[in-house]
C-alpha positions in Angstrom: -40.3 197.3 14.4 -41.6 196.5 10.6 -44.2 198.8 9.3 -47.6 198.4 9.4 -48.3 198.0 6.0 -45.9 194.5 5.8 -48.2 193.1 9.1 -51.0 194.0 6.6 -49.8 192.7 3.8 -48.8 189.5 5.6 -52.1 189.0 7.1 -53.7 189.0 3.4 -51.5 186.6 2.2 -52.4 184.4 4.9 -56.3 184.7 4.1 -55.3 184.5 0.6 -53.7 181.2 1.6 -56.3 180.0 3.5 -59.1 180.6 0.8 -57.4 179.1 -2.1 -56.6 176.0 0.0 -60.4 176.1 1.2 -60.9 176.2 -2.5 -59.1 173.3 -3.1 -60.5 170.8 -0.6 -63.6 171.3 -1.8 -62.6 170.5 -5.5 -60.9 168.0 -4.4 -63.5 166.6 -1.7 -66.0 167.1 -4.7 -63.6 165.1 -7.2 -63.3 162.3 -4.9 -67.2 162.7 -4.5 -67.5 162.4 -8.3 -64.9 159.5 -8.4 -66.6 157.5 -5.6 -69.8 157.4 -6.8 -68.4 156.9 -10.2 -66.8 154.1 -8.8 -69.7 152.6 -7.2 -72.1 153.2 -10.5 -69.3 151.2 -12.3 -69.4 148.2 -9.0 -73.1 148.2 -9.6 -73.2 147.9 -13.4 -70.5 145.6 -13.1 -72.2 143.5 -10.2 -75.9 143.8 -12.1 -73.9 142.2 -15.7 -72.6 139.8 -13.1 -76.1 138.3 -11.9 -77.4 138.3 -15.1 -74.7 135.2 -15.9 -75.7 134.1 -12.5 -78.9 133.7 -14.2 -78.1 132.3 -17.0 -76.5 129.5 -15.5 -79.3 129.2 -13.2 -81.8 128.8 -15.9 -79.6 126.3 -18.3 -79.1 124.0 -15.3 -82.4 123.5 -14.4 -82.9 122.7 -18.1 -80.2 120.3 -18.2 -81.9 119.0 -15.2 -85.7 118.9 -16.7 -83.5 116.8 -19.5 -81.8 114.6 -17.2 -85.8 113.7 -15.7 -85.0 115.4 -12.3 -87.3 118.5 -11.1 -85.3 121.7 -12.6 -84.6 122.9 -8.8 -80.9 124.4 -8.3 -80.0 125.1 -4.7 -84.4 125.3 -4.1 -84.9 121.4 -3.6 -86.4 121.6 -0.1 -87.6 125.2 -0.4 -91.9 125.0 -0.5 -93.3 127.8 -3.4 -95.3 130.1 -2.1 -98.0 132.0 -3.5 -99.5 135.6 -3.4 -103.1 137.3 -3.5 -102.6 137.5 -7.2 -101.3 133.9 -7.7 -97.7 134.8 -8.6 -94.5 133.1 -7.4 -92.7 134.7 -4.3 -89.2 133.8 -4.2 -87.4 133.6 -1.0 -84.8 136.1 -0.4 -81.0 135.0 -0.5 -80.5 134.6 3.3 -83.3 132.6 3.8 -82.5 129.2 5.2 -84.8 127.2 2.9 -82.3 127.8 0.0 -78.5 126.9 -1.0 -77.2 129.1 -3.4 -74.8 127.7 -5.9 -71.6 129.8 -7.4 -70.2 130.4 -10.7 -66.6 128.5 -10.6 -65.4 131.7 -13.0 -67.0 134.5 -10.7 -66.9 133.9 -7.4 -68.8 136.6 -6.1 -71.8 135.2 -8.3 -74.2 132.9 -6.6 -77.6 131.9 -8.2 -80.7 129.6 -7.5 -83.6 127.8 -9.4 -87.1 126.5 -9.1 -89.1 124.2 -11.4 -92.7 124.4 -10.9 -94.8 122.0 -13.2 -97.9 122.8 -14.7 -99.3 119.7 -15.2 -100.8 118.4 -11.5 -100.8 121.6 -9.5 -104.5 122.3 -10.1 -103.3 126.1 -12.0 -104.8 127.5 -15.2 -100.8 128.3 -15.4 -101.4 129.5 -19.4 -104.7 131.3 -19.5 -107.0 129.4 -21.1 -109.6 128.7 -18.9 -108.9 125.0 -18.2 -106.4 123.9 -15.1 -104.3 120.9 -15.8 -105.4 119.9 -19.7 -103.8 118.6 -22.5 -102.0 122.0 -23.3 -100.1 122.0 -19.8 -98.5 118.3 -20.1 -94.6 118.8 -20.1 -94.7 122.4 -19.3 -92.7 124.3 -16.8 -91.8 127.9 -15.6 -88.2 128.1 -14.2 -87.8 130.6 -11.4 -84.2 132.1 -11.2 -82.7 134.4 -9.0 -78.8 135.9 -9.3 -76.8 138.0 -6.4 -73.5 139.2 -7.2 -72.8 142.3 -4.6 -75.8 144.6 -3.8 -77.4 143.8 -7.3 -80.2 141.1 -7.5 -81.7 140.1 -10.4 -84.7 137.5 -11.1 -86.4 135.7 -14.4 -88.6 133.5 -15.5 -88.5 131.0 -18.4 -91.2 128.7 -20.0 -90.2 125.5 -21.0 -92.2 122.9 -23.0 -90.9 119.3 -22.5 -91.3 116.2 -24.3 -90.7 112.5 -23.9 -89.2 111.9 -27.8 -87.9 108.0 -27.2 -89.5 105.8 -30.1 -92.2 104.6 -28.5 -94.0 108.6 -28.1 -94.5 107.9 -32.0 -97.0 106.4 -34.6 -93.9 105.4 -36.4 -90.4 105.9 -35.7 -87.7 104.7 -38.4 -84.2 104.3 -37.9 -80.8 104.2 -39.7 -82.2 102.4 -42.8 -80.9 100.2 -45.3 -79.0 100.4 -48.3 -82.4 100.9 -50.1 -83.5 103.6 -48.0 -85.4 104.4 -45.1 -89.4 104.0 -45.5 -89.9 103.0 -49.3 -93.8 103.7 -49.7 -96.3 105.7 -48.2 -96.9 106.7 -45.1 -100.2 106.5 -43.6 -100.2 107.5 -39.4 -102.6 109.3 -37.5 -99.5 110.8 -34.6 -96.4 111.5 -35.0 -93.9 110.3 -37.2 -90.3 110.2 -36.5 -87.3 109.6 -39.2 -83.5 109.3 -38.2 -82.0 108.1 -41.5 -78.8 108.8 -40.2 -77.4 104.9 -43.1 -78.8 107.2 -45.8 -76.1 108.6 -48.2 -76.1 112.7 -48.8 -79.0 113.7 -50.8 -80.7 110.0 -50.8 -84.4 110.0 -50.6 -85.6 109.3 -46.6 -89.7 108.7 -47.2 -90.0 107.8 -51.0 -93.5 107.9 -51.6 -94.4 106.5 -54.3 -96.3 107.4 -57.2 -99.3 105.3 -59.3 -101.9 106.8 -56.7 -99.5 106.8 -53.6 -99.9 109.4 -50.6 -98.7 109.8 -47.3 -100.9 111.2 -44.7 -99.9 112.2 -41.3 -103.1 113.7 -39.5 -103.3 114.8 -35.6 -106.5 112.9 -34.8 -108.5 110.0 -35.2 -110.5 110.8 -38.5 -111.2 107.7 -40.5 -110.2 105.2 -37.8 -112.1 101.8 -37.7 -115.0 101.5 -34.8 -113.1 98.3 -34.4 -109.9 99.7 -32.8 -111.6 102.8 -31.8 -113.7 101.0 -28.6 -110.5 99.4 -27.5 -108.7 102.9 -27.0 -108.6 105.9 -24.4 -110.2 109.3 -26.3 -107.2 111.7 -27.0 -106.6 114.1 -24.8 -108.3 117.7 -25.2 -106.6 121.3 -25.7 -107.6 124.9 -26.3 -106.9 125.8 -30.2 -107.6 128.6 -31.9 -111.0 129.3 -29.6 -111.8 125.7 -29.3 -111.3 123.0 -27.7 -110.2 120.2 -29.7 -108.5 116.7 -29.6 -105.2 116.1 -30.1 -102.3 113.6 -30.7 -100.0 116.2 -30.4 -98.7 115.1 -33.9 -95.2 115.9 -34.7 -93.2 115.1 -38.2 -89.5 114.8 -38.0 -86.8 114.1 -40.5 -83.1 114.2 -39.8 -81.8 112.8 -42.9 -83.2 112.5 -46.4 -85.1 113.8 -48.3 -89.1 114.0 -48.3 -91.0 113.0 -51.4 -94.6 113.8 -51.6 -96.8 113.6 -54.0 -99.1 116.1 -55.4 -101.8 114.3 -53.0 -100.1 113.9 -50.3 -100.8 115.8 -47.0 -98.8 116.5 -43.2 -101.4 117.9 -41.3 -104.7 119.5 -42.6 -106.1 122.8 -42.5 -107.8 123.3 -39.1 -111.3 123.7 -39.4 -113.9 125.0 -36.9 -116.8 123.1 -35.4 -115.7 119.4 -35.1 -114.1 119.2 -32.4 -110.2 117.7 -33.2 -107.2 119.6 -34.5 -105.9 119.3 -37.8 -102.7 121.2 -37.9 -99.6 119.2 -37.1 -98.0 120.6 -33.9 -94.6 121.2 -35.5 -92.4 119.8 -38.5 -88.8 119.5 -38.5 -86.9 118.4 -42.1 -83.3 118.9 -42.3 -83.2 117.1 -46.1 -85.5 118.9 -47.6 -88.7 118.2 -49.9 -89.3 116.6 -53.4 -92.3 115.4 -55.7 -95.3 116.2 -57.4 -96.4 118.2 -54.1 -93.3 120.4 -54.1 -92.8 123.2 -55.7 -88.9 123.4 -56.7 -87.4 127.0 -55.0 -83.7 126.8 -56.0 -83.4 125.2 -52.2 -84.8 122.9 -50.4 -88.5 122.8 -52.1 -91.5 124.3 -51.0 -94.1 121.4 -49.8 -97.9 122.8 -50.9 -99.8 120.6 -48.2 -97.8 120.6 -45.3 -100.5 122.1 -42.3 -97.7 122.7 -39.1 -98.5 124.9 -36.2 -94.4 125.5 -37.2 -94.7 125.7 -41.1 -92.7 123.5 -42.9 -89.3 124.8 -43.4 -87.6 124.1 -39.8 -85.0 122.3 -39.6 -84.5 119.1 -37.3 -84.5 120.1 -33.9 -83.3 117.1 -31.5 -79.5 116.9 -33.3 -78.4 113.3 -32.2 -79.6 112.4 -28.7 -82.0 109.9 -30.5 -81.1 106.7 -31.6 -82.6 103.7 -32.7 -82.8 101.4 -30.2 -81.2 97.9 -31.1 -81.2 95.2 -28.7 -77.5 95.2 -28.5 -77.4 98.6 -26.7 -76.9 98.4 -23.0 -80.3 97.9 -21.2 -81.4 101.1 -19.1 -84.9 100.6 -16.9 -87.6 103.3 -17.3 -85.5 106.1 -15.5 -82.6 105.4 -18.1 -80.5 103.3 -15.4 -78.2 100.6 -16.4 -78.0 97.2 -14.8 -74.3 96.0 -14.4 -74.0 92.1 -14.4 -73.2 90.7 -11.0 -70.1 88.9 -12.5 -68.7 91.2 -14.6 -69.6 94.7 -13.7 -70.2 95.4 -17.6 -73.5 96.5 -18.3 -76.6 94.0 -19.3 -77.1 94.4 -23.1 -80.7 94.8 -23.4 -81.4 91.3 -25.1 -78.9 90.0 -22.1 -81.2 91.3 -19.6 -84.6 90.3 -21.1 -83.4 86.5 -21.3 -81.4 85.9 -18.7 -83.3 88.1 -15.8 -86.7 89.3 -16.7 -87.6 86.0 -18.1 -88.2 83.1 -15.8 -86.0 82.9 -12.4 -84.1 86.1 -12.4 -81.4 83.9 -10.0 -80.9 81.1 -12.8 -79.6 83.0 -15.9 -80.8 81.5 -19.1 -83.7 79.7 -17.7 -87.0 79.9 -19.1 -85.9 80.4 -23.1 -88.2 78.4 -25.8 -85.9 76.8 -28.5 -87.7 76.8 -31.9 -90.9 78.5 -33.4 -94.2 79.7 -31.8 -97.3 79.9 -34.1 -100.8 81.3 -32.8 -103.2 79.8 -34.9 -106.8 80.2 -35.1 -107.2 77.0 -37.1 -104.7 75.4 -35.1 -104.2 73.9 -31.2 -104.2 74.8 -28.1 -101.1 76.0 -26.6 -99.2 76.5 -23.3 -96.0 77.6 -22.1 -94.4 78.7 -19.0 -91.4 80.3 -19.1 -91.0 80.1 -15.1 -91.7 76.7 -14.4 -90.7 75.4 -17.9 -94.1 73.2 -18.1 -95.3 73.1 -21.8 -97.9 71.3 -23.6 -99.4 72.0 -27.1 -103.4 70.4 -28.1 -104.6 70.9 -24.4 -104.0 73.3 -21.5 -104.0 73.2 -17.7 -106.3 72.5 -15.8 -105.5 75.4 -13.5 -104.4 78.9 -15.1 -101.1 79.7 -13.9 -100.3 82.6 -10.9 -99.5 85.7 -12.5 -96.2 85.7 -11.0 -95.5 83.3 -13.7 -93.9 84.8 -17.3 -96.1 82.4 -20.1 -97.8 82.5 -22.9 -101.6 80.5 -23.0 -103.4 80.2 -26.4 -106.6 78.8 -26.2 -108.1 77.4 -29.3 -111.7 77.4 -28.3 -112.0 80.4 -27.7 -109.2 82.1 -30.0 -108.0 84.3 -27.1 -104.0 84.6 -26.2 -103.2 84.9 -22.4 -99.8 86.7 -22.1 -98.2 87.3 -18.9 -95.0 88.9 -18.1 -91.7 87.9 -20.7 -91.2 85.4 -22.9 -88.1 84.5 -25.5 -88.3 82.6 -28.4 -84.8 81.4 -30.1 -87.1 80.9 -33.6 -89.8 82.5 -35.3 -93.3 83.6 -34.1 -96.4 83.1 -35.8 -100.0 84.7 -35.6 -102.8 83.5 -38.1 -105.9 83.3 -38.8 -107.6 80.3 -41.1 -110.7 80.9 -43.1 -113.4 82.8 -42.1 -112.2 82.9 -38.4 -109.3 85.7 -38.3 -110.0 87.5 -35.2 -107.5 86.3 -32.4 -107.5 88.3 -29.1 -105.1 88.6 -26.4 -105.3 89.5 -22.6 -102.6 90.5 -20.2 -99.9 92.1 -20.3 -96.3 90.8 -21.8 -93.4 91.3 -24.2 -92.7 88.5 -26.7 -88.7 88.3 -28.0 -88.2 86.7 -30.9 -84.4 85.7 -32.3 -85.8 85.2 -35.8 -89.0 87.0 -37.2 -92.2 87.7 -36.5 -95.2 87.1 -39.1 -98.8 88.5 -37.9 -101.7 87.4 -40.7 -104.5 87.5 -38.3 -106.4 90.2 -36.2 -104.7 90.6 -33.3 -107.0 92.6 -30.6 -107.1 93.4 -27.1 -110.1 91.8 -25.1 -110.5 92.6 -20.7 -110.8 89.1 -18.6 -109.9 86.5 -21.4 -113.7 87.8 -22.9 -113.5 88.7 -26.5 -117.1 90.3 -26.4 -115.8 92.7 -23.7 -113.9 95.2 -25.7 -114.3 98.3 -24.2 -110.9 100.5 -23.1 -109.3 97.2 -23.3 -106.0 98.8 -24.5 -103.6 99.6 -23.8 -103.9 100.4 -20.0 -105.4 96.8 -18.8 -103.9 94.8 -22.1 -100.7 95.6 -23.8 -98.9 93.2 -26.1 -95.4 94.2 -27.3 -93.7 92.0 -29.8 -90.3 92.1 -30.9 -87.9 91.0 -33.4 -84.5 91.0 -33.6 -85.0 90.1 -37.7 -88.1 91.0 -39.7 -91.5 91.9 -39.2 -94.1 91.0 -41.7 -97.5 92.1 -41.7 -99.8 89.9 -43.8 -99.4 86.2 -45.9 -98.4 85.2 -49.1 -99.5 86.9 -52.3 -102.2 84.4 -52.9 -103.9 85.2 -49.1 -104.2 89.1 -50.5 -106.6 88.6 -53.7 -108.9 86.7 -50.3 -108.5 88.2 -47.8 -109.2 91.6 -46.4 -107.8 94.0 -43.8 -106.2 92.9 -40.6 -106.6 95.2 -37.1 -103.9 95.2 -34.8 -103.0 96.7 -31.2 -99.8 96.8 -29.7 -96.0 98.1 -29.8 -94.1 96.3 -32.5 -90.3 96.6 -33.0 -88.6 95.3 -35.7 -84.7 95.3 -36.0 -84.2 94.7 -39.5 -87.4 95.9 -41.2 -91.3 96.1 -41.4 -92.8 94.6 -44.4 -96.4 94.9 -45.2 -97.8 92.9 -47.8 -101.6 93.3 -46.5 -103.6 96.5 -45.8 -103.8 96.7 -42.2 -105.0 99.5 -39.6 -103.2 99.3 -36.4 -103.6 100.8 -32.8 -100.3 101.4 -31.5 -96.4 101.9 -32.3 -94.5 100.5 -35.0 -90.2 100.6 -34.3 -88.4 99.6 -37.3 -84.8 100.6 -38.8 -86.3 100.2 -42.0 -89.9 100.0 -44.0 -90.9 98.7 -46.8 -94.4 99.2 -47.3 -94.3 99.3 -51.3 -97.4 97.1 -51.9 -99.7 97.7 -49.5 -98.6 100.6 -46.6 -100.4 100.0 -43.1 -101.7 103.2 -41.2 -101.1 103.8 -37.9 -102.9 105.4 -35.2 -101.0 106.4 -32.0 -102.4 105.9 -28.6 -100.3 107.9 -26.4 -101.4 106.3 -22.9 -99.1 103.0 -24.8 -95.9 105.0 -24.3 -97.1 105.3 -21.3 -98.0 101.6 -20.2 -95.3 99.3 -22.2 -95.1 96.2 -21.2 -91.8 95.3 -19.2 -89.2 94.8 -21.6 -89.3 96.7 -24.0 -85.9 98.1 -26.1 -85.4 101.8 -25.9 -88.7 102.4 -23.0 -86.5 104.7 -21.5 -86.5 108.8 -21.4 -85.5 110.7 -23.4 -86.6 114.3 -22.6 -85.9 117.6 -25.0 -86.7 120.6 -23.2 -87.6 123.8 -25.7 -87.2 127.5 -24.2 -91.1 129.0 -25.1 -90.1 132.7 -23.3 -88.5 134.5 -20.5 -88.5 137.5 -19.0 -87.0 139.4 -16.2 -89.0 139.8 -12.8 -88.9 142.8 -11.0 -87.4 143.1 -7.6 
């Protein structure tokens, strides 16, 4: 029998034993605590990084989207927005049934969603300024997003401003250019202006204005235009500005190449002022080349224009890199939606001159139908004239007896009465002529049509939009109910000879004009409309140009580059709470 002290002593060790392994369990129970929710801290800051890729990629989709002309929505197409109490956005959760939640190819465990809602028609005052639906809303979007990866769920919003910037959203747009530049002259244009310059050699001027009393002006509304073109034209539409509400042309000034020269004079944009009623500042101005002149003070850099008014400033650079081009009439045709048109026979695409003679004029079934070989001249002092591009009838000193069904492409110019009937397409292989003899310049057109010509296109008449075939009834006769759009594939020239200009005085014109050499102007003329050129040269006596914007709008069928072209601009964004 052991003594009692060693059944004592065992029995401590035991306890002893006992206690220190207690000890340990719960270190090591409260280690693995520590550990786990260590671990899941990490999973969570790991999955809450994750989503907030997931809405990156939500949000830069549905801007490539807005781009592209589809609604924004990613995975959210059929879902219906719903609103709260307080007029916010509810997004659906991500089991919901009404969404489809796309994944990251890189992170699996990411999925993400997106909805578009427009400002424009949804009857909201979406940005606060007491008006629903205005001027101020056009284009503009909030993008919903929502990211899961895991248990973490994050959700944004982004503002996006979008704009239709194909040539024809302009007062002038300018292409490539020639050897001598790009717009050689002054620039007069009440809208936007848009350069590409992309011919120009580094450092070669872009807009030379000139000097000997030379200016370029580039305002945002109507100021100074003619009562003559103004009753013809929808009013410009109306914004909130600094406290007021204003017209605007939404007036923007881009350069991509070349650089601007301006003279002490000259002016982009004005100083707003209060209390009548239109905005001066330009919206925004983006020169990559830079600024010289007499109204540019030199900086070591890239000059330092004094009169250049932009709700931007001056000194931004251009923002659209190259997704604009000039349009030529070589480039492949695309409808208004930016489709192309393969030929039956080939498969190849239509080029756009392909498609305008050999299916949108005449019988879209006989190719090549319906094409007048030679010149056209319009002339006041002249004859009557007729020709159907359908039917092929033409006759020149009198006109049918019956006008022709307007699903007829033709041209009618009656001599009496100085008024041009256009309807639907019509090619010319030669030149086309408008004038106006003597006293009597004014020659009017009704309808809607696009003229083609293969050679050039001289205009030395009025040339104004009248409803019904009635020149006395003038009123919001363009370009909605009337639209003429001429193009050339050569030269446009605005004005006579030299002699005609120590005569004659200004001509008014209305209508989209494209040129695919260049715009000449010998005479002083004020036009309502859209002038396309790849180069200018408006030296002697420089036109000025007042945008309508309903004309991008409502182009006549036909028309190179009427296609869209939107640029989508991030305004904010911000995360939503859960």
């Amino acid at each position: 029998m052991r003594p009692t002290n060693e059944k004592t002593n065992g029995g401590m060790a035991l306890l002893l034993a006992v206690f220190f392994i207690g000890v340990a369990v719960v270190v090591t129970g409260a280690l693995m605590g520590r550990i786990y929710q260590q671990r899941t801290a990490v999973t969570h800051f790991e999955d809450y990084n994750a989503a907030l890729f997931g809405l990156d990629a939500a949000i830069s989709r549905s801007e490539a989207k807005l781009e592209a002309g589809e609604d924004g929505s990613i995975g959210m197409e059929d879902w219906e927005p719903v609103w709260n109490e307080r007029n916010e956005l509810v997004l659906p959760d991500f089991d919901s049934d009404a969404i489809s939640p796309q994944r990251l190819p890189s992170m699996e465990s990411v999925e993400y969603a997106a909805y578009a809602h427009a400002w424009e028609d949804d009857g909201r005052d979406n940005n606060g300024n007491g008006l629903a639906d205005d001027a101020s809303e056009e284009g503009m979007y909030t993008v919903y997003a929502m990211a899961r990866s895991g248990a973490a769920v994050r959700r944004a919003e982004a503002v996006y401003k979008t704009d239709n910037v194909n040539a024809w959203q302009n007062a002038i747009f300018a292409g490539p250019g020639l050897s001598g530049g790009l717009i050689n002259g002054s620039v007069n244009a009440a809208g936007s202006v848009h350069m590409l310059g992309d011919g120009l050699l580094d450092g070669a001027i872009g807009l030379a204005t000139l000097g000997l009393g030379g200016t370029t002006r580039v305002r945002n509304n109507y100021t100074g235009i003619p009562d003559a073109l103004l009753r013809h034209i929808p009013d410009p539409p109306q914004t909130l500005f600094e406290g007021e509400i204003v017209s605007t042309l939404r007036a923007t000034f881009r350069s991509r190449n070349g650089l601007i020269n301006l003279t002490a004079d000259s002016a982009l944009g004005d100083a707003q002022a209060f209390g009548n009623a239109v905005k001066e500042t330009l919206d925004a101005v983006f020169v990559t080349g830079g600024w010289i002149g007499g109204g540019v003070l030199p900086d070591g850099d890239r000059g330092e224009p004094q009169n250049v008014h932009s709700d931007n400033g001056w000194d931004e650079l251009y923002d659209l890199a190259d997704r604009v081009v000039f349009p030529r009439l070589s480039d492949p045709f695309q409808d208004a939606q930016g489709r192309q048109v393969a030929r039956g026979d080939t498969g190849d695409p239509y080029k756009h001159e392909e498609y305008f003679a050999e299916v949108l004029v005449g019988d879209p079934e006989i190719p090549n139908d319906g094409i007048y070989t030679g010149n056209i001249t319009f002339d006041t002092a002249g004859a009557h004239f007729y020709w159907n591009a359908t039917t092929g009838e033409q006759m020149s000193g009198s006109l049918p007896a019956v006008s022709p069904p307007k699903t007829d492409d033709y041209v009618l110019f009656n001599r009496d009465r100085d008024v041009l009937e256009i309807n639907g397409q019509i090619y010319v292989t030669g030149n086309v002529n408008f004038r106006g003899k003597g006293s009597q310049k004014s020659l009017y057109y009704t309808g809607r049509g696009a003229i083609l010509a293969g050679g050039s296109v001289q205009i030395d008449s009025h040339l104004l939009a009248c409803n019904g075939g009635d020149p006395s009834d003038l009123e919001g006769s363009f370009p909605v109910e009337n639209a003429i759009g001429i193009m050339a594939r050569e030269n446009i020239v605005i004005g006579g000879s030299l002699l005609d200009l120590i005569f004659r005085s200004d001509i008014h014109l209305m209508g989209a004009f494209y040129a695919g050499r260049r715009v000449t102007s010998l005479k002083t003329a004020k036009v309502a409309g859209t002038i396309v050129s790849n180069y200018f040269d408006l030296t002697l006596n420089p036109p000025t140009v007042y945008q309508v914007p309903e004309l991008g709008r409502n182009l006549p069928e036909g028309m190179v580059g009427d296609y869209p072209i939107i640029a989508a601009t991030q305004i904010s964004w911000r995360e939503l709470g859960l």
